[in-house]
SETIFI-154447 format. One record per residue (C-alpha): residue number from 1; residue in one letter; x, y, z. Coordinates in steps of 0.25 Angstrom, whole numbers. Layout:
REM SETIFI-154447
[NUM "a" [X Y Z]],
...
This chain:
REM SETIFI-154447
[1 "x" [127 -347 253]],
[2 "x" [136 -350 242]],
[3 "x" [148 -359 243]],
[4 "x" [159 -363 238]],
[5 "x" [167 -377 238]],
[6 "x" [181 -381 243]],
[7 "x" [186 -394 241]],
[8 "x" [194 -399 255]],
[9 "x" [202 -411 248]],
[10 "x" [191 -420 255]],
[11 "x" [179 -426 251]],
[12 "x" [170 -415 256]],
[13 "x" [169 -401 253]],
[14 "x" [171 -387 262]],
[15 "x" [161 -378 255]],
[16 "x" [166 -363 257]],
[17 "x" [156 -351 258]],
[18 "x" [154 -340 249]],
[19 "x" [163 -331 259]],
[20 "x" [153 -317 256]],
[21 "x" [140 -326 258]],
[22 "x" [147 -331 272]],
[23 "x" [151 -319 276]],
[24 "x" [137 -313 274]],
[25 "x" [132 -326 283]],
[26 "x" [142 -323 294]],
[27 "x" [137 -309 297]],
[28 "x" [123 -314 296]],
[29 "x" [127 -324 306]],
[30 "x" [134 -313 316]],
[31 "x" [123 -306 315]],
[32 "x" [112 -315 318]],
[33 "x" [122 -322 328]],
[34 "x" [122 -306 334]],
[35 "x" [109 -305 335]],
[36 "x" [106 -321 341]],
[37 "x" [116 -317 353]],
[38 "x" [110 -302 354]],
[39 "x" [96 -310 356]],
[40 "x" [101 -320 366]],
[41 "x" [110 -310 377]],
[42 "x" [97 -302 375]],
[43 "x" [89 -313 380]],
[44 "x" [99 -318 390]],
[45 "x" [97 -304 396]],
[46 "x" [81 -307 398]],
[47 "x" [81 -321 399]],
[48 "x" [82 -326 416]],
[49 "x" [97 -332 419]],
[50 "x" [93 -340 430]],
[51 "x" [76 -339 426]],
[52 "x" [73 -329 437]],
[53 "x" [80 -315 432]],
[54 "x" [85 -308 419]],
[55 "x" [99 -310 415]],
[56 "x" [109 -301 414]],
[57 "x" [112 -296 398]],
[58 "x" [127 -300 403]],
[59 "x" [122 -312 409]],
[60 "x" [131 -321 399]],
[61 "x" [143 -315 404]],
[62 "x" [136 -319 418]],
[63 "x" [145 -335 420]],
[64 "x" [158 -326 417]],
[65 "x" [156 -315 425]],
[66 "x" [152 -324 437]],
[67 "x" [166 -334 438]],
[68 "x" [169 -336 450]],
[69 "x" [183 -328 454]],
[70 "x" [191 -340 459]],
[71 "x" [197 -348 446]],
[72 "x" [196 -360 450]],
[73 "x" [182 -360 449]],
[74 "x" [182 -356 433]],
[75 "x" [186 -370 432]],
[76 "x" [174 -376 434]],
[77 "x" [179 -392 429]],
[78 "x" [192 -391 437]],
[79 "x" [200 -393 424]],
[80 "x" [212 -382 427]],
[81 "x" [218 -391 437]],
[82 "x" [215 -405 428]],
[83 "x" [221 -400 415]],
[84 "x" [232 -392 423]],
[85 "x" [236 -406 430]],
[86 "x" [236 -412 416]],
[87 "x" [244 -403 408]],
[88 "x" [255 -403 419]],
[89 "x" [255 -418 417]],
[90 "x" [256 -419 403]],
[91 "x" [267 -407 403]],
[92 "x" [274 -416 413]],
[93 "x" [276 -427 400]],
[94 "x" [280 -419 389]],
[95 "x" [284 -434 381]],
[96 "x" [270 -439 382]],
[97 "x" [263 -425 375]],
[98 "x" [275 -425 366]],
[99 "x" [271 -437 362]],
[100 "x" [256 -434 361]],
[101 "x" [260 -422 352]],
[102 "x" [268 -431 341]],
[103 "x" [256 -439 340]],
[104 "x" [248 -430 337]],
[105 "x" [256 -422 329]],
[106 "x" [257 -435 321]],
[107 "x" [243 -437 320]],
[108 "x" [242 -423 315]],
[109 "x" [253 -427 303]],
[110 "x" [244 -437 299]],
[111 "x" [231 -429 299]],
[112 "x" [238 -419 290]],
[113 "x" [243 -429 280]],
[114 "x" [230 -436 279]],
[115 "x" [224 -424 276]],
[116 "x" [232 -419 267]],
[117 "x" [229 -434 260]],
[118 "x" [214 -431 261]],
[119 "x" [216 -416 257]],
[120 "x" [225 -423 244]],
[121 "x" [210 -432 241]],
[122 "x" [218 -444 248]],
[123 "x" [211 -453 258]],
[124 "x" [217 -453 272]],
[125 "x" [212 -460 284]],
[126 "x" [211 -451 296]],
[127 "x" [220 -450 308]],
[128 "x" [209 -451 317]],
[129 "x" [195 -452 317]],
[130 "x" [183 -447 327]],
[131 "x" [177 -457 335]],
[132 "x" [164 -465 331]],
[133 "x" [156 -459 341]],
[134 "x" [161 -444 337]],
[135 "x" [152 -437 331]],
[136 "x" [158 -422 329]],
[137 "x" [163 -427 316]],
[138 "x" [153 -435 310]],
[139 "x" [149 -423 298]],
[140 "x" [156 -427 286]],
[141 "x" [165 -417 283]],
[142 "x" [173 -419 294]],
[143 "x" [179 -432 285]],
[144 "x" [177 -428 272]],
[145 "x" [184 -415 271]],
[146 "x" [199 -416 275]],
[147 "x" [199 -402 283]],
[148 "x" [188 -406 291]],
[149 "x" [192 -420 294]],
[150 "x" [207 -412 296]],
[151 "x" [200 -404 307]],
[152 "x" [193 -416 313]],
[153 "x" [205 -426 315]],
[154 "x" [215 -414 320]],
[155 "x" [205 -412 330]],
[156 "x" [205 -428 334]],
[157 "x" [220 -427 335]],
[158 "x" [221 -417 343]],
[159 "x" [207 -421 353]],
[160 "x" [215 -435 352]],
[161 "x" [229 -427 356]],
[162 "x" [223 -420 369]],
[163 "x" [216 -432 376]],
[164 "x" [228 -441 374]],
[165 "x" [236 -432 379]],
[166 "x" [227 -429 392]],
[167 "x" [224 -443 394]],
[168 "x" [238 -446 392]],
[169 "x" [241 -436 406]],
[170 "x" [246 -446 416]],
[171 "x" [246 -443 431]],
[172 "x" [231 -437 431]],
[173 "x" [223 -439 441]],
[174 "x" [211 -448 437]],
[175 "x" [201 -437 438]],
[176 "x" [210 -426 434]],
[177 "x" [213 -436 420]],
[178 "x" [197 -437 418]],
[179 "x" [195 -422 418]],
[180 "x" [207 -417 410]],
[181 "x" [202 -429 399]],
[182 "x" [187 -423 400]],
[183 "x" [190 -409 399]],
[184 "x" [199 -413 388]],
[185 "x" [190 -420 380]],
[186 "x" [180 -408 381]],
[187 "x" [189 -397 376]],
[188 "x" [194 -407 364]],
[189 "x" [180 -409 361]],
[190 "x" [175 -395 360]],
[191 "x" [187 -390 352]],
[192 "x" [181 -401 342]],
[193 "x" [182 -396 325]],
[194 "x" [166 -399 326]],
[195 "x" [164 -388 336]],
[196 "x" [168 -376 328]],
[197 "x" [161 -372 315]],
[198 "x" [174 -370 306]],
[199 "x" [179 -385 310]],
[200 "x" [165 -393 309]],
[201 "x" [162 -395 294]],
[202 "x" [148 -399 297]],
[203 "x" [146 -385 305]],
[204 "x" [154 -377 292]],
[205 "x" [147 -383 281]],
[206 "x" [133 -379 290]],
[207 "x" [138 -365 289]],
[208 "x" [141 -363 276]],
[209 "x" [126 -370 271]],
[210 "x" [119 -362 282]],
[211 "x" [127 -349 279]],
[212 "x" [129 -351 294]],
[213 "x" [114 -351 300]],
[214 "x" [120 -363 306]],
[215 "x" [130 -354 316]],
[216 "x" [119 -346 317]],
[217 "x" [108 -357 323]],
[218 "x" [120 -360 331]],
[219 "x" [120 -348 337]],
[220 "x" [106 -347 339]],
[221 "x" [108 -360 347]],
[222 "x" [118 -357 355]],
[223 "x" [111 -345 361]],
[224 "x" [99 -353 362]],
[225 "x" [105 -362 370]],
[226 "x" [112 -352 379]],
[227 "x" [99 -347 381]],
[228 "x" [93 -359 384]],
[229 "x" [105 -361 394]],
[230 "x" [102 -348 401]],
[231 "x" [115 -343 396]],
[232 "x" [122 -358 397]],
[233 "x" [125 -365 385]],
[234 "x" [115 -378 386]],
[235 "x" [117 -384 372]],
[236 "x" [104 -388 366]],
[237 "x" [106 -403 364]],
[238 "x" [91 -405 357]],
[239 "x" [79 -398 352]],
[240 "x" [72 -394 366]],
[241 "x" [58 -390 361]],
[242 "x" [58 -406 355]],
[243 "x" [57 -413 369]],
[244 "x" [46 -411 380]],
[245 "x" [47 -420 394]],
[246 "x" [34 -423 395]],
[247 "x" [30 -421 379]],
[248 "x" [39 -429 370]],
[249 "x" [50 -434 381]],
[250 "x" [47 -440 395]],
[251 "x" [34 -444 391]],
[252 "x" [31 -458 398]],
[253 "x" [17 -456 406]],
[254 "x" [18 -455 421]],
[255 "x" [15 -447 432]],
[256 "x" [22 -439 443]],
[257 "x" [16 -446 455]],
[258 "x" [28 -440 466]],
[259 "x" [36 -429 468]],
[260 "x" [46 -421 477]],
[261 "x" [57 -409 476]],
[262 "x" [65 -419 468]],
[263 "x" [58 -428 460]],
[264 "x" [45 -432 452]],
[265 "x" [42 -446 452]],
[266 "x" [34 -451 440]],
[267 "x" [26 -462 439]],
[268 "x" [23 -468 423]],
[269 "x" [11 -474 417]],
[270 "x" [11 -489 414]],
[271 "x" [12 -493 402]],
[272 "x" [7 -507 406]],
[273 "x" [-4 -513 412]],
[274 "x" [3 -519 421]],
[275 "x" [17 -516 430]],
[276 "x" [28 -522 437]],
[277 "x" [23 -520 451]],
[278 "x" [37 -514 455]],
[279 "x" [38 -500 449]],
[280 "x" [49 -492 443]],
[281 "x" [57 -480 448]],
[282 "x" [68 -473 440]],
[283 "x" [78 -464 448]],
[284 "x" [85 -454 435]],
[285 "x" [94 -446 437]],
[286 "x" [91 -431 442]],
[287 "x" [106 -427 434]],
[288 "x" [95 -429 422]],
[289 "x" [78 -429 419]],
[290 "x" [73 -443 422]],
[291 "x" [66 -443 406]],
[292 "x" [80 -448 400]],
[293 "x" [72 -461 404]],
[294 "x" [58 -457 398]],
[295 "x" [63 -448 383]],
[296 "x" [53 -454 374]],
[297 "x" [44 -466 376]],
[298 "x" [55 -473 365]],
[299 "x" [67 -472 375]],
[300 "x" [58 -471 388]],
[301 "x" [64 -480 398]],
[302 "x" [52 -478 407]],
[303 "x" [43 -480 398]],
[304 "x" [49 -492 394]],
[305 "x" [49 -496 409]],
[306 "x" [36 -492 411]],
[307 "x" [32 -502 398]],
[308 "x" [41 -514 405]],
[309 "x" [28 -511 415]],
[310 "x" [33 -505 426]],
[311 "x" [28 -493 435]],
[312 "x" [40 -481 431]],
[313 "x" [41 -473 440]],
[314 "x" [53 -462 437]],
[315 "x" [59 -448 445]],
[316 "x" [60 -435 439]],
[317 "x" [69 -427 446]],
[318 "x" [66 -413 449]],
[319 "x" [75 -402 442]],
[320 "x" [81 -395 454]],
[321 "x" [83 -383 456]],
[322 "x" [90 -375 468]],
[323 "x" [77 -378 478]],
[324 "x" [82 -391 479]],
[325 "x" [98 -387 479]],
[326 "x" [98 -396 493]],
[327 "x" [93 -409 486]],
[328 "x" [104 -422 487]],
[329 "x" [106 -434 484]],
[330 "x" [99 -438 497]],
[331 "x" [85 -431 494]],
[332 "x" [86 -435 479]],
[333 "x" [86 -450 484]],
[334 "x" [73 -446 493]],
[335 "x" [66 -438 485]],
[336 "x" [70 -447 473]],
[337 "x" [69 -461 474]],
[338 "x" [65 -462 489]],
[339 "x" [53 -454 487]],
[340 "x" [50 -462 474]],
[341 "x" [49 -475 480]],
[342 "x" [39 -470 488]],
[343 "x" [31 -463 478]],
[344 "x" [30 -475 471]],
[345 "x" [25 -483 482]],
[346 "x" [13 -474 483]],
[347 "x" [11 -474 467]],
[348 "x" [12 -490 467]],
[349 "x" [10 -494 481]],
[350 "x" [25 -502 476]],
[351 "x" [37 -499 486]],
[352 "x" [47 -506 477]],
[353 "x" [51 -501 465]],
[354 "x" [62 -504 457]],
[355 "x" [72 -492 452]],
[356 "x" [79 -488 441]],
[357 "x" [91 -476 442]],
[358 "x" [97 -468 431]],
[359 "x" [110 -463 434]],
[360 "x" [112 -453 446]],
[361 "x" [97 -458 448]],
[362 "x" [104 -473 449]],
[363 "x" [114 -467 459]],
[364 "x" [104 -463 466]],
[365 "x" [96 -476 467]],
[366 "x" [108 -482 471]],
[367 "x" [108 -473 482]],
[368 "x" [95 -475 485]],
[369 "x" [96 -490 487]],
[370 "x" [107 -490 496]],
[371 "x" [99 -479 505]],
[372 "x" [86 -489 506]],
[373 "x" [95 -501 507]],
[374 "x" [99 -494 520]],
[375 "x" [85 -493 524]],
[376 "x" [80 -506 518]],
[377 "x" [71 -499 507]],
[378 "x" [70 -509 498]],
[379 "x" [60 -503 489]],
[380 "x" [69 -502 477]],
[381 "x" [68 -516 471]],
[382 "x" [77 -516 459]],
[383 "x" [87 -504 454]],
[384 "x" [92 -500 441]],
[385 "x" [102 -492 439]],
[386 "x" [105 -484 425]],
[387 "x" [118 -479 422]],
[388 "x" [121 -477 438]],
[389 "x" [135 -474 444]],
[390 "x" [135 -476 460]],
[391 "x" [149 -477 458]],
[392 "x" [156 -465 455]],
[393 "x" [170 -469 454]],
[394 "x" [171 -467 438]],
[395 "x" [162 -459 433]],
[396 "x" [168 -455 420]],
[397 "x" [170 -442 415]],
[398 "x" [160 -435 424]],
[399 "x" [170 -436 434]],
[400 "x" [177 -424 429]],
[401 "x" [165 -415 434]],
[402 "x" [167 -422 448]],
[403 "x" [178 -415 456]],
[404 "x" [181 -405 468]],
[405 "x" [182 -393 462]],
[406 "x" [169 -396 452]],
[407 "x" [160 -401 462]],
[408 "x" [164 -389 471]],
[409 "x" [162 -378 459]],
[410 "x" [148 -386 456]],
[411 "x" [143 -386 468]],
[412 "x" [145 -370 470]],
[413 "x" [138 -370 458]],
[414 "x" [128 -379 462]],
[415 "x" [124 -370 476]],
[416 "x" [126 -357 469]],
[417 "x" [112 -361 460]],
[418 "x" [107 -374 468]],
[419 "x" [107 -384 458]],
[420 "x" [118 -388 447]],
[421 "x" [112 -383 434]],
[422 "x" [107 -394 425]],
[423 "x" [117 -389 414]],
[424 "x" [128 -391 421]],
[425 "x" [124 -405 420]],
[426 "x" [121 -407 408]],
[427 "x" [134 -400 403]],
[428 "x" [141 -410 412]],
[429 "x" [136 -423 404]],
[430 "x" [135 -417 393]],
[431 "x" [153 -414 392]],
[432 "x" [153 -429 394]],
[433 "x" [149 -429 380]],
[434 "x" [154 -416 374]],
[435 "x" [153 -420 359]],
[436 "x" [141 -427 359]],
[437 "x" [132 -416 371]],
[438 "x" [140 -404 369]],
[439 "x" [148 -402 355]],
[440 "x" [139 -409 345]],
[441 "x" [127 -400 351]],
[442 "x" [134 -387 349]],
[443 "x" [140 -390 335]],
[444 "x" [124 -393 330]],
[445 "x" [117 -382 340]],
[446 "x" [127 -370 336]],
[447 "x" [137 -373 324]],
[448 "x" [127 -381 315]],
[449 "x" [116 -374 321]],
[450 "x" [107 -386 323]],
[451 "x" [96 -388 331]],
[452 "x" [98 -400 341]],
[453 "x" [90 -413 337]],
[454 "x" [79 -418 346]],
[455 "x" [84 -429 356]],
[456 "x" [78 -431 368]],
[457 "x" [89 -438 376]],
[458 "x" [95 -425 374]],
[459 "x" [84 -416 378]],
[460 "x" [84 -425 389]],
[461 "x" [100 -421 392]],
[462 "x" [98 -408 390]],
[463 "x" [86 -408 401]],
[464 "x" [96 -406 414]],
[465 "x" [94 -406 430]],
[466 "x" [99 -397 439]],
[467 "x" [105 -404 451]],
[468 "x" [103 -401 466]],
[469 "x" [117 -398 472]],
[470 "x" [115 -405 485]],
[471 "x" [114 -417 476]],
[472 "x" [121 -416 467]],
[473 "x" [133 -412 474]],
[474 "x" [131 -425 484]],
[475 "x" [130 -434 470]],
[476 "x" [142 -427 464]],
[477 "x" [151 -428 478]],
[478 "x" [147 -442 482]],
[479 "x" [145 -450 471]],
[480 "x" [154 -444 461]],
[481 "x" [167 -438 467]],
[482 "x" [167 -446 479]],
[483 "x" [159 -460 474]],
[484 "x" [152 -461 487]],
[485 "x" [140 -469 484]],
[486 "x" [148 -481 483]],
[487 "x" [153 -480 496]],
[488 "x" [146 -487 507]],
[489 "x" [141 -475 517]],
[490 "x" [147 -465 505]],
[491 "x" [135 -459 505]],
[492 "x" [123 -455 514]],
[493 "x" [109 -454 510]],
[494 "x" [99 -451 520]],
[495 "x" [109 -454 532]],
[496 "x" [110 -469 525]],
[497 "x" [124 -471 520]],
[498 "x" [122 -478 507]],
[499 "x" [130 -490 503]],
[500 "x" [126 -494 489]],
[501 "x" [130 -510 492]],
[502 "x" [118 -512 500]],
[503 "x" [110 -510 488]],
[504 "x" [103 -524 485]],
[505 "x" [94 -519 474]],
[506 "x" [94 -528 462]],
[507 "x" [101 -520 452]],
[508 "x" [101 -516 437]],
[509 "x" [112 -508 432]],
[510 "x" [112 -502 417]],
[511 "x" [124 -493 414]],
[512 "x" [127 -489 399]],
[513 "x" [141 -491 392]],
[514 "x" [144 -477 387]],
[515 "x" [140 -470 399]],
[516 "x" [146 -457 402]],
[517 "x" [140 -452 413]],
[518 "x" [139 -466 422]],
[519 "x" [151 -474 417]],
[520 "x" [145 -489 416]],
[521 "x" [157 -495 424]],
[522 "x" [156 -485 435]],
[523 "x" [140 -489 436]],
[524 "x" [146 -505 435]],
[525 "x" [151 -503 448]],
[526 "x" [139 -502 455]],
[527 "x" [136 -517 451]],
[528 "x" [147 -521 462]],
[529 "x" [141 -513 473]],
[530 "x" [125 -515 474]],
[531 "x" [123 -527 482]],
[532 "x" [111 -535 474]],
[533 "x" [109 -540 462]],
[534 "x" [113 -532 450]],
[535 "x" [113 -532 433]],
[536 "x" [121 -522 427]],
[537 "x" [118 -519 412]],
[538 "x" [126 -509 400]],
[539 "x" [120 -503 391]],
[540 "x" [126 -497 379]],
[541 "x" [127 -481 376]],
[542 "x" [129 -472 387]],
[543 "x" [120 -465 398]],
[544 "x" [106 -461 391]],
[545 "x" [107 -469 380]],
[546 "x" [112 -481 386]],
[547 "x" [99 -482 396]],
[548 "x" [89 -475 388]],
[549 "x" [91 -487 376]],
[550 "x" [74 -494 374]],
[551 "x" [74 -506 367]],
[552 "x" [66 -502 357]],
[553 "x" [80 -493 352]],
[554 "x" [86 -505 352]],
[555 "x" [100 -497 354]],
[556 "x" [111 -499 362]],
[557 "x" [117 -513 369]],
[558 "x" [119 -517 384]],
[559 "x" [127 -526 390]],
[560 "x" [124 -538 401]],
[561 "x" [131 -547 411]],
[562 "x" [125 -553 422]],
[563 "x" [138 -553 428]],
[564 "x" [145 -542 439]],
[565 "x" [159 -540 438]],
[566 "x" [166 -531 446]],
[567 "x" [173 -525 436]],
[568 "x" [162 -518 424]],
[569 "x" [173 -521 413]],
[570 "x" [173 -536 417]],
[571 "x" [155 -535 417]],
[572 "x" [157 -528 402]],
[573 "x" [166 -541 397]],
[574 "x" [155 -551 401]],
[575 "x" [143 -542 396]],
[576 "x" [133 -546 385]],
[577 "x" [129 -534 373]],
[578 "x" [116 -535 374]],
[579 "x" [107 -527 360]],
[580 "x" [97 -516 365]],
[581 "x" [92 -508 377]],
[582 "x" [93 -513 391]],
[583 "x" [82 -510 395]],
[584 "x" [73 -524 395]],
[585 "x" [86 -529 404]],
[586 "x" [82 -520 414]],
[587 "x" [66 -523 413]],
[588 "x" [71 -538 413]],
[589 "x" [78 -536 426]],
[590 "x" [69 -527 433]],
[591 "x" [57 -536 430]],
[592 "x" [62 -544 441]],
[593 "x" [60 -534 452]],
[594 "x" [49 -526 445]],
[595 "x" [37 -536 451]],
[596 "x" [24 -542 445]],
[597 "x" [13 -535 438]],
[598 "x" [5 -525 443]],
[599 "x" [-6 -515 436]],
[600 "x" [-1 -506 430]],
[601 "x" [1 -492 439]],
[602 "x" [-4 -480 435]],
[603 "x" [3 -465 439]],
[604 "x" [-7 -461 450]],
[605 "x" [-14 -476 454]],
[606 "x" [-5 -476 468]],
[607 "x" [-4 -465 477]],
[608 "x" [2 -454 471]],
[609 "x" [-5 -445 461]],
[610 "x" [1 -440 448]],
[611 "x" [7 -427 450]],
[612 "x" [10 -424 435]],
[613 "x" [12 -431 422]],
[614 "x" [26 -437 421]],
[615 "x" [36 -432 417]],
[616 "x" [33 -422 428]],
[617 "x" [37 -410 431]],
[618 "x" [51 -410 436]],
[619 "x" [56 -416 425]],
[620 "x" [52 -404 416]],
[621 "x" [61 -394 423]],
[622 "x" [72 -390 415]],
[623 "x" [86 -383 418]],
[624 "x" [85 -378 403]],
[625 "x" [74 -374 391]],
């Protein structure tokens, strides 16, 4: 395509199109683009909705026409009320958002008269800057050329101007304050300049090289994407076809030597001659697939353990579907870790084991052992917990999916299909972190026209659970809205009511400093409740990354202190930065409970045979292709 040249005033250059040739390239593209969406209605129409019967060619009309009549239920977050409370109040100080408004209408002055300077050929220093860790502006362009960089810091201003003001509300209510912030921050997000092909340079400049074949790809994506969400938008985060559980992820050799309705328990291969006599059991979380720990034998914790020589045994929990709709958080600590420990007696002829917890699979551990502390089940030697809240008084910004009216609207939900779609979860952690899961996915899937890069961890991500409503309703209820498990005889598991102080277990505790999801000073707390001896550890980064960090990477930091102050600021002020993974802490400390040497134990030596290769079956179930 020809082009032509326009200079801006700036450094860089906009290069304009041969108006005929784009115009010839448009048509092309409506007409392909015609064609793509042709293609995919038609297939909608044959392809199974629900995988058991043929959709309805109106079928993507379907969500609409189904809204339920009474409005309050189109109104699935519970915002009307939140940003109706909200506006009353800052109406109710017409000073304070005066005074918002001059400043920003002086911000905007200086933004005009510094470009102006720029558009002149003069140096001017901005009036504001994205943050470091903001990469929607990282493309050249958006500070060499003045429009662009124009386009960039008006919307900084104004994104700047509608927080402030929000955050500024006085007389909210603590959870009603949280919920107007969040949703806030999402709509100032998605109205970013990088998400709209006339304001993103990167995505115009594609355009005019390309002729537009990138909005086409786009296009292609998109519908691809639909489809592969069976009419849902599930944003493709990786390239799919590069990963395999089992081929190239997930690969540390093992066995399935148990299983029930709810989980596989898979025994691993030594990978020394000799073993710690106590073996290893790791409880993930069923929110997630337990191979976060086991990506690829660079970054495999298990593997990693299982060199350290001990005998790793981990759960895979089943993908439910409604057959098991009745499932709770009772039966998940039976059928999960009850029935682990023994199975593992029979594979090793060893009752004690020591146990390792990821997240809600901590909060269940912890559950646990205040359930056999009841009954004087000792069996759990030493536990460590990773990244695990049992108190639920802050939870961060995941409290604004936890109120009345959206646990009533998701329960409906729930008992209408028998299970809480896996996408629903996903889409929930993922607006957590809307620039970096969301946005930046669909300016290089459908306005650049890219194909995602191969990435495991998010392969892994994008791999979601369905949960159980019996369960998942009980988790929700008593842990997050009503904090429960922290109250002595809060909760009752097997007719036992649970009190989480008579837990004497030794203890090791590693949280991460950027967690989203499991605030680290909320997971602090549990230092102060369990009653023997515990080491409490952050580690740098956030959820994932923070615990899957080897050595080897040599990434990331972590932080010590022996000693356990009630407050978590006061135990960060006293801490030691420490280079490197955490990881030989933990193998340090657990050596003490893991017992001497034995032979080394091979998957199918004890009692139970080997049902399959790891990493079984269940794991392999997926809620989208």
């Amino acid at each position: 395509m020809a082009k032509d040249t326009a200079k801006d005033g700036s450094n860089g250059e906009v290069r304009l199109p041969d108006p005929v040739e784009m115009t010839l390239a448009m048509n092309r593209i409506a007409e392909q683009a015609q064609r793509l969406v042709a293609d995919f209605v038609a297939r909608q129409a044959q392809t199974p909705a629900d995988g058991t019967a043929a959709a309805d060619p109106m079928s993507i009309a379907a969500p609409f026409s189904s809204l339920p009549a009474n409005l309050s239920n189109l109104d699935p977050f519970n915002l009307g009320g939140a940003f109706m409370e909200m506006t009353a109040r800052l109406m109710a100080d017409p000073n304070r958002l005066i005074e918002a408004q001059l400043g920003l209408w002086q911000d905007y002055l200086a933004l005009w008269q510094r470009t102006a300077q720029r558009l002149m050929g003069e140096e001017a220093e901005p009036v504001i800057s994205p943050a470091k860790e903001d990469k929607r502006f990282k493309d050249k362009s958006w500070e060499e050329s003045a429009v662009f960089d124009f386009i960039k810091q008006s919307y900084l201003l104004t994104a700047k101007y509608v927080q402030t003001a929000v955050r500024g509300v006085e007389g909210l209510e603590g959870k009603t304050a949280k919920k107007v912030d969040f949703f806030t921050r999402q709509f100032v997000d998605a109205l970013s300049p990088s998400n709209f092909p006339l304001t993103n340079p990167e995505v115009l400049r594609v355009t005019l090289e390309t002729g537009g074949d990138n909005l086409l790809k786009g296009l292609e994506n998109l519908l691809s994407d639909l489809e592969r969400g069976r009419g849902q938008l599930a944003i493709s985060m990786t390239d799919y076809a590069a990963f395999e559980v089992g081929r190239n992820i997930a690969v540390t050799p093992g066995k399935v030597v148990f299983q029930n309705e709810l989980m596989q328990l898979i025994q691993y291969a030594p990978l020394t001659e000799t073993v710690h006599k106590t073996p290893l059991l790791i409880i993930p979380p069923w929110i997630n697939k337990f191979y976060i720990l086991d990506l690829k034998p660079a970054n495999s914790l298990i593997r990693w353990l299982t060199e350290q020589g001990y005998t790793v045994f981990v759960i895979s929990w089943v993908n439910p579907n409604e057959k098991l709709a009745a499932k709770d958080f009772e039966d998940y600590m039976v059928e999960g870790p009850l029935a682990a420990l023994d199975a593992i007696k029979d594979a090793t002829g060893e009752e004690g084991v020591n146990a390792i917890g990821y997240c809600i699979g901590g909060t269940l551990l912890s559950g646990t052992l205040a359930y056999m502390a009841a009954k004087k089940d000792a069996r759990i030697k030493s536990a460590m917990y990773l990244v695990t809240l049992t108190d639920f008084t802050d939870v961060g910004e995941l409290s604004v999916f936890i109120d009345e009216e959206q646990l009533g609207a998701l329960e409906s939900r729930m008992k209408s299909r028998g299970y809480l779609d896996g996408q629903s979860m996903a889409t929930t952690f993922n607006m957590l972190r809307s620039n970096d899961l969301i946005w930046s996915f669909v300016v290089n899937n459908y306005l650049l026209g890219k194909d995602p890069f191969p990435f495991d961890l998010l392969y892994w991500n994008s791999d979601s659970t369905r949960m159980p409503p019996a369960m998942h309703s009980f988790y929700l209820r008593n842990m997050y809205q009503k904090n429960l498990l922290v109250r002595p005889g809060g909760i009752t598991l097997k007719g036992v009511p649970i009190d989480l102080r008579t837990i004497k277990t030794p203890t090791f505790m590693l949280s991460t400093r950027e967690d989203h999801i499991a605030p680290w000073k909320s997971t602090y707390a549990a230092t102060q409740l369990y009653g023997g001896p515990v080491k409490f550890v952050l580690a740098a980064s956030g959820h994932i990354a923070g615990v899957v960090n080897p050595p080897a990477a040599n990434k990331y930091s972590h932080f010590l202190n022996d000693a356990l102050p009630a407050s978590a600021d006061d135990w960060l002020a006293g801490t030691t930065q420490v280079p490197g993974s955490w990881w030989p802490v933990y193998a340090d400390w657990l050596k003490q409970y893991a017992g001497p040497q034995v032979p080394a134990r091979t998957p199918g030596d004890g009692k139970l045979k080997p049902i399959e290769d790891a990493p079984g079956s269940y794991v392999k179930v997926r809620v989208v292709e």
